[in-house]
C-alpha positions as YAML, in Angstrom:
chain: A
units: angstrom
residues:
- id: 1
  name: UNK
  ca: [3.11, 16.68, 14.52]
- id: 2
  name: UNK
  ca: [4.97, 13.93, 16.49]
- id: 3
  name: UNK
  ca: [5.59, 11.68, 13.91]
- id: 4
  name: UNK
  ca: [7.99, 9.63, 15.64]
- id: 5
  name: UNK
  ca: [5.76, 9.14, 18.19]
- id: 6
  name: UNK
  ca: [2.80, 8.11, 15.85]
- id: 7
  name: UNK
  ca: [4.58, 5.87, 13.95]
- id: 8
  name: UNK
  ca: [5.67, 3.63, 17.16]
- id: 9
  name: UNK
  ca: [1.79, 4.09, 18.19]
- id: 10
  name: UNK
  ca: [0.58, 2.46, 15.02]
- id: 11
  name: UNK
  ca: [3.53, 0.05, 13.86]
- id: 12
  name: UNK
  ca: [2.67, -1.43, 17.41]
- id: 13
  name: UNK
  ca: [-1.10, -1.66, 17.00]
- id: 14
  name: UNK
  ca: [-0.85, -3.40, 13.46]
- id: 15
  name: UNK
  ca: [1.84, -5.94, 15.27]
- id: 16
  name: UNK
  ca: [-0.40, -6.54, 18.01]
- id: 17
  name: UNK
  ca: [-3.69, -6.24, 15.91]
- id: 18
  name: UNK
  ca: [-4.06, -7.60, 12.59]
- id: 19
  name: UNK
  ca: [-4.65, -11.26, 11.65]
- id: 20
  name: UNK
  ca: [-2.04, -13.45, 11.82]
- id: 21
  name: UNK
  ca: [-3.40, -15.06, 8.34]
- id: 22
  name: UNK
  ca: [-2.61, -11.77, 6.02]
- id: 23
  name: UNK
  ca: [0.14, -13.19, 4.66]
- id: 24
  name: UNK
  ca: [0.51, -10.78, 2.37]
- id: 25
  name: UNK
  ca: [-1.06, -7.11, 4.06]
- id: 26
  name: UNK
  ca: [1.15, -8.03, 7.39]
- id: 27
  name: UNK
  ca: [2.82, -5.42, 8.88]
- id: 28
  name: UNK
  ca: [5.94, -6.65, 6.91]
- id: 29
  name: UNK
  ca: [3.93, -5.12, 4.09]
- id: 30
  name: UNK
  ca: [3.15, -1.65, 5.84]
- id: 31
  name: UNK
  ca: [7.33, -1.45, 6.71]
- id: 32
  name: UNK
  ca: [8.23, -2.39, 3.04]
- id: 33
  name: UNK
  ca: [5.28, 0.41, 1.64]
- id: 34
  name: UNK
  ca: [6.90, 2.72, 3.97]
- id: 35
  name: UNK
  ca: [10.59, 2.34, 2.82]
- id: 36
  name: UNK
  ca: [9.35, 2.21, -0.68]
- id: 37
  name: UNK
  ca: [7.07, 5.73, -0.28]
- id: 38
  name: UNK
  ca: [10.19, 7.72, 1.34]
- id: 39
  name: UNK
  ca: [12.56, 6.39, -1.82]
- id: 40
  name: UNK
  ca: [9.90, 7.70, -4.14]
- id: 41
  name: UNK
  ca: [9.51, 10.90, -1.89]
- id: 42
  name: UNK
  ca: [13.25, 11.35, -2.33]
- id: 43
  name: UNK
  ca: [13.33, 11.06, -6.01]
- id: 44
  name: UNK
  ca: [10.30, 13.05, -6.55]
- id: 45
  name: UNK
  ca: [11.61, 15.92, -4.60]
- id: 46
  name: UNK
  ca: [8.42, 15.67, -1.78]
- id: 47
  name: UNK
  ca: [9.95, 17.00, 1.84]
- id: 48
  name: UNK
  ca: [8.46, 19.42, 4.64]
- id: 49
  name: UNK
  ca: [5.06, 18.64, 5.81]
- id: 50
  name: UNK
  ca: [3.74, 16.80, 2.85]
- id: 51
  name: UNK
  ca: [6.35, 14.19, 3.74]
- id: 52
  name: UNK
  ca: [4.87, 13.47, 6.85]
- id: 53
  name: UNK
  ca: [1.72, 13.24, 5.67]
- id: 54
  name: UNK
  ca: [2.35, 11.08, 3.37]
- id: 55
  name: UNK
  ca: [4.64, 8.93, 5.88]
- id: 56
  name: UNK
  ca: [1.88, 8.70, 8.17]
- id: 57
  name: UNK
  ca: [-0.66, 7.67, 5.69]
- id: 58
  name: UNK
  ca: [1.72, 5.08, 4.38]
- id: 59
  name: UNK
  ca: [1.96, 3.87, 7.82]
- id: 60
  name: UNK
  ca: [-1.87, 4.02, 8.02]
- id: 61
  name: UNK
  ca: [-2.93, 2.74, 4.66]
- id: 62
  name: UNK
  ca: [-3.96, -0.75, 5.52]
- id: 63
  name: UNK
  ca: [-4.71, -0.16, 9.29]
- id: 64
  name: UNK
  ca: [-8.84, -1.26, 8.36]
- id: 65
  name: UNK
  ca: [-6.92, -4.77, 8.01]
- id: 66
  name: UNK
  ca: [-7.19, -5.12, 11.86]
- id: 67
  name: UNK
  ca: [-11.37, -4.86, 11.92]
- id: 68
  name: UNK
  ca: [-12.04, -6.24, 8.02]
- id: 69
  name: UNK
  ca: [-10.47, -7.65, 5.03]
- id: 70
  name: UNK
  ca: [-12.53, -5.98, 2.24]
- id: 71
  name: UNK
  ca: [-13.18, -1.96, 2.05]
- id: 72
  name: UNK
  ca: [-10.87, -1.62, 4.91]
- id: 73
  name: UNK
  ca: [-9.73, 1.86, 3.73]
- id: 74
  name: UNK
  ca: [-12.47, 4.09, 5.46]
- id: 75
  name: UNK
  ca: [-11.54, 2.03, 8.57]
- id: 76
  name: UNK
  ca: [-8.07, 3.11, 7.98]
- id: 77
  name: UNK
  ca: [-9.51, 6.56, 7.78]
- id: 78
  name: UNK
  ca: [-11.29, 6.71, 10.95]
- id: 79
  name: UNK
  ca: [-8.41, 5.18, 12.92]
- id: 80
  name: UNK
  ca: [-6.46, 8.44, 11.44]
- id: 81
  name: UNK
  ca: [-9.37, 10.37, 12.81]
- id: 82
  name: UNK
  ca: [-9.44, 9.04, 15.88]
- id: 83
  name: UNK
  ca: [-6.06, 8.62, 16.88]
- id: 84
  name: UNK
  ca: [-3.59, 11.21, 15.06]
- id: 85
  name: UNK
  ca: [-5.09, 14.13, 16.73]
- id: 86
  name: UNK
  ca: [-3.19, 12.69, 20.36]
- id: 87
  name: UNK
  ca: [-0.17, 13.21, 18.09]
- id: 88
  name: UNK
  ca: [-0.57, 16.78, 17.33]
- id: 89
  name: UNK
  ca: [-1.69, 16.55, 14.02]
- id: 90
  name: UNK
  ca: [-4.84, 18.93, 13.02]
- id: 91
  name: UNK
  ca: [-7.95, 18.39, 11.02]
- id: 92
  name: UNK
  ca: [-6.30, 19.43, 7.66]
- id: 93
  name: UNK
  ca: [-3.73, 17.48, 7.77]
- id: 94
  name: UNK
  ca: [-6.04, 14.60, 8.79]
- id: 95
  name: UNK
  ca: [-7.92, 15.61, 6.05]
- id: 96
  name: UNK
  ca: [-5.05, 15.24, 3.45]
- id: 97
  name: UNK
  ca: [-3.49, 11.85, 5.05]
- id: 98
  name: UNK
  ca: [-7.26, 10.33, 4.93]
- id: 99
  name: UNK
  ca: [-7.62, 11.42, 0.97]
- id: 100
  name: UNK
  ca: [-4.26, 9.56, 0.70]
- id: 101
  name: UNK
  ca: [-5.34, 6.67, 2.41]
- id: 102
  name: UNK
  ca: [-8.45, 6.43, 0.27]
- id: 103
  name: UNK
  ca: [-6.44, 6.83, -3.18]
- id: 104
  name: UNK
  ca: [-4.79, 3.42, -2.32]
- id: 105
  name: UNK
  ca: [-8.18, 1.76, -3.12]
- id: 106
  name: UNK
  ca: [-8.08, -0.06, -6.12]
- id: 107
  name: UNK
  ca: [-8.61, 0.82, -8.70]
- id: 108
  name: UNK
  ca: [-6.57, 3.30, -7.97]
- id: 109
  name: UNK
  ca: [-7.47, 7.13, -8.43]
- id: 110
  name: UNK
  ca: [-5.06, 9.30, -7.23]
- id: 111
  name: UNK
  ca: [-5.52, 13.10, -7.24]
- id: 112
  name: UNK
  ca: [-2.38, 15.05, -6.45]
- id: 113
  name: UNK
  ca: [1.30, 13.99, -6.55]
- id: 114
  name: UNK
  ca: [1.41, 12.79, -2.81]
- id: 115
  name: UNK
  ca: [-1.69, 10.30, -3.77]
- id: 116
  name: UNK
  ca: [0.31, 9.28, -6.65]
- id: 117
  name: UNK
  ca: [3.37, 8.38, -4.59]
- id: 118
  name: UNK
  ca: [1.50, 6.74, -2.09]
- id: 119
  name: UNK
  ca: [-0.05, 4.39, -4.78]
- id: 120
  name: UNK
  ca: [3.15, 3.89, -6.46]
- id: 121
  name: UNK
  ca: [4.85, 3.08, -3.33]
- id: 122
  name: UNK
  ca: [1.73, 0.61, -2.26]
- id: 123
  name: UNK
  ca: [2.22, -1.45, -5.35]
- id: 124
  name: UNK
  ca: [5.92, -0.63, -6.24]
- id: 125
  name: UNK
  ca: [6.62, -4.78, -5.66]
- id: 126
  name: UNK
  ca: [4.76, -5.28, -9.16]
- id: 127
  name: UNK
  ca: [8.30, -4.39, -11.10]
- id: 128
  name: UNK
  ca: [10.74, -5.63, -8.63]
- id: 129
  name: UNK
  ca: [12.77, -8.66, -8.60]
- id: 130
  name: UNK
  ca: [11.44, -9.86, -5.02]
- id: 131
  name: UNK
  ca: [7.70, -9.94, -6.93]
- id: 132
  name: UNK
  ca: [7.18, -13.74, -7.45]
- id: 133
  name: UNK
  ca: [7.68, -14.49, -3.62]
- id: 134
  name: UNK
  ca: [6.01, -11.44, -2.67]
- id: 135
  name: UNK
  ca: [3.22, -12.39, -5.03]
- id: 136
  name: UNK
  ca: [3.44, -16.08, -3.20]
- id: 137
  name: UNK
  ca: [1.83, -14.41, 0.21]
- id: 138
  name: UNK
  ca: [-0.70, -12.44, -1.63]
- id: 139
  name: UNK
  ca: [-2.01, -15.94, -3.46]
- id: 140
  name: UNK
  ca: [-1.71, -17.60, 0.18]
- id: 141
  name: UNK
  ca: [-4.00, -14.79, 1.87]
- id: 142
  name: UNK
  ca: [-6.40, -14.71, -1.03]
- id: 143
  name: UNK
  ca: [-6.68, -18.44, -0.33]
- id: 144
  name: UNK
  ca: [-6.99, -18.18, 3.31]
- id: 145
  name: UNK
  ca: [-9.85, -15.40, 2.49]
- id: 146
  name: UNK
  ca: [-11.89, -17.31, -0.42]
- id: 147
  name: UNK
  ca: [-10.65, -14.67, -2.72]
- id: 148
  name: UNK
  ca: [-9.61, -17.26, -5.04]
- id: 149
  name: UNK
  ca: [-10.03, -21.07, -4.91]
- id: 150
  name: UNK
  ca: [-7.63, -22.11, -7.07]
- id: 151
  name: UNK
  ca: [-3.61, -20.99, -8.25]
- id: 152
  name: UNK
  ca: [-5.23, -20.68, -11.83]
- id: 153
  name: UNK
  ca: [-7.52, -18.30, -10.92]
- id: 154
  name: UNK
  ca: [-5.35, -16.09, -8.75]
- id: 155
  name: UNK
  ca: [-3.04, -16.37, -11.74]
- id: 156
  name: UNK
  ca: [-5.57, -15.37, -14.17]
- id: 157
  name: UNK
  ca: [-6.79, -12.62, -11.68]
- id: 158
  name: UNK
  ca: [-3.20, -11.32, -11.60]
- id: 159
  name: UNK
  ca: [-2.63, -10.75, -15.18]
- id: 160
  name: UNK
  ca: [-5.88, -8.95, -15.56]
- id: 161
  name: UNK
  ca: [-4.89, -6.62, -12.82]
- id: 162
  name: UNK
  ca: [-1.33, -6.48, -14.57]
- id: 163
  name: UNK
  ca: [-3.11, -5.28, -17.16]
- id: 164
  name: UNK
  ca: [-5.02, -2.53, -15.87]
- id: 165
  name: UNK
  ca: [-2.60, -1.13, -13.42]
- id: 166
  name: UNK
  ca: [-0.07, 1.61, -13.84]
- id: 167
  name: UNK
  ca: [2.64, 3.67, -12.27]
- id: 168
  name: UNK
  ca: [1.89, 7.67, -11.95]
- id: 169
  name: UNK
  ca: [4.99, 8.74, -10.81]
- id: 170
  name: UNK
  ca: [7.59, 8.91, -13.61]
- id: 171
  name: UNK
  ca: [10.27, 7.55, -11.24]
- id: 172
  name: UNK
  ca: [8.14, 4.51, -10.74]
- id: 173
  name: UNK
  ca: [8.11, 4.24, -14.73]
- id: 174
  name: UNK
  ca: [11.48, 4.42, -15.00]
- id: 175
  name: UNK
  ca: [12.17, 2.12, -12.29]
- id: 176
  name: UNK
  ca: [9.73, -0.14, -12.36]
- id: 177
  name: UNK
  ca: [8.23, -0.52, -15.91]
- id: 178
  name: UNK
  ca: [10.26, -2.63, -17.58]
- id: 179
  name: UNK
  ca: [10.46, -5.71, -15.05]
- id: 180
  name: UNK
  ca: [6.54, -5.27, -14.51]
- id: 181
  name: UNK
  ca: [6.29, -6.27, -18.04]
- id: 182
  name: UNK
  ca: [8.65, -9.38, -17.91]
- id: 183
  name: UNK
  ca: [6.33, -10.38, -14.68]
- id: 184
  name: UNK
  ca: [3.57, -10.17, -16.80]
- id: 185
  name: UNK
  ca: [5.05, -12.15, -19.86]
- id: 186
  name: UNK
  ca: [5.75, -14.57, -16.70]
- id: 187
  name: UNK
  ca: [1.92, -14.67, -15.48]
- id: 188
  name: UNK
  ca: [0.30, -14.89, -18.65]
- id: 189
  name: UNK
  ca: [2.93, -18.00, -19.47]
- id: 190
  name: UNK
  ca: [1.35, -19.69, -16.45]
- id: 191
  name: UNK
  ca: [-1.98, -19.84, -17.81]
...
């Protein structure tokens, strides 16, 4: 696998390619998802092969963005298909990076440790300090996208997905629990 190689192929195709209006699923997003997927990898003791798959789906994940806003993960999947096999990779791992890909869907239904990482890394802003701004873009391109008409609704739609979602990973617990919960004290203040 020339990951290296890949990575420049698709970071350049989402900076060319996706709509300047996803505020929030910009490529800034795919470069943050990536940094926090290899931290998680780290902790979680994932290396070898599984960590490029799961490096190249991260870099993948929202790749659909650049055709269509909603159900945009089986676009991500073909681009995978169509592309990664110029990079060396083979059908199985194709195979494993697309079923990671597809886990990111929400809600979120991850079946192996690599899916799990790949979901906590996708959402891993949620218990961060840097999620009110972050959350700020998402409310901008839901906007933009009729998603939401109004801040009280994207509000309200936040704190019931607050209260549905959780981490898999027990480093994303531990790391990420706590200040989740203070964000949602913060949301459900707000409406």
């Amino acid at each position: 696998m020339k990951f290296y190689e890949a990575k420049d192929f698709i970071l350049n195709r989402l900076g060319k390619e996706l709509p300047t209006n996803l505020f929030y699923h910009g490529l800034h997003h795919t470069v943050d998802v990536c940094h926090a997927a290899d931290a998680l990898a780290s902790a979680e003791n994932v290396n070898g092969e599984s960590l490029v798959l799961l490096r190249t789906a991260a870099l993948l994940h929202d790749c659909g963005f650049i055709k269509q806003y909603l159900n945009n993960e089986p676009i991500a999947v073909t681009f995978a298909e169509e592309n990664l096999p110029s990079f060396g990779y083979n059908h199985e791992q194709i195979k494993v990076i697309s079923s990671i890909i597809l886990s990111t869907r929400v809600p979120q239904r991850p079946t192996g440790h690599i899916e799990e990482i790949m979901c906590d890394a996708d959402l891993d802003y949620l218990g961060r300090d840097d999620f009110f701004s972050i959350s700020e873009t998402l409310k901008r391109e839901w906007l933009a996208y009729g998603i939401v008409q109004t801040e009280d609704e994207f509000n309200r739609k936040q704190v019931q997905f607050f209260s549905q979602h959780h981490y898999f990973t027990q480093t994303s617990r531990n790391l990420r629990d706590a200040k989740k919960q203070e964000h949602l004290t913060e949301l459900k203040r707000r409406i």
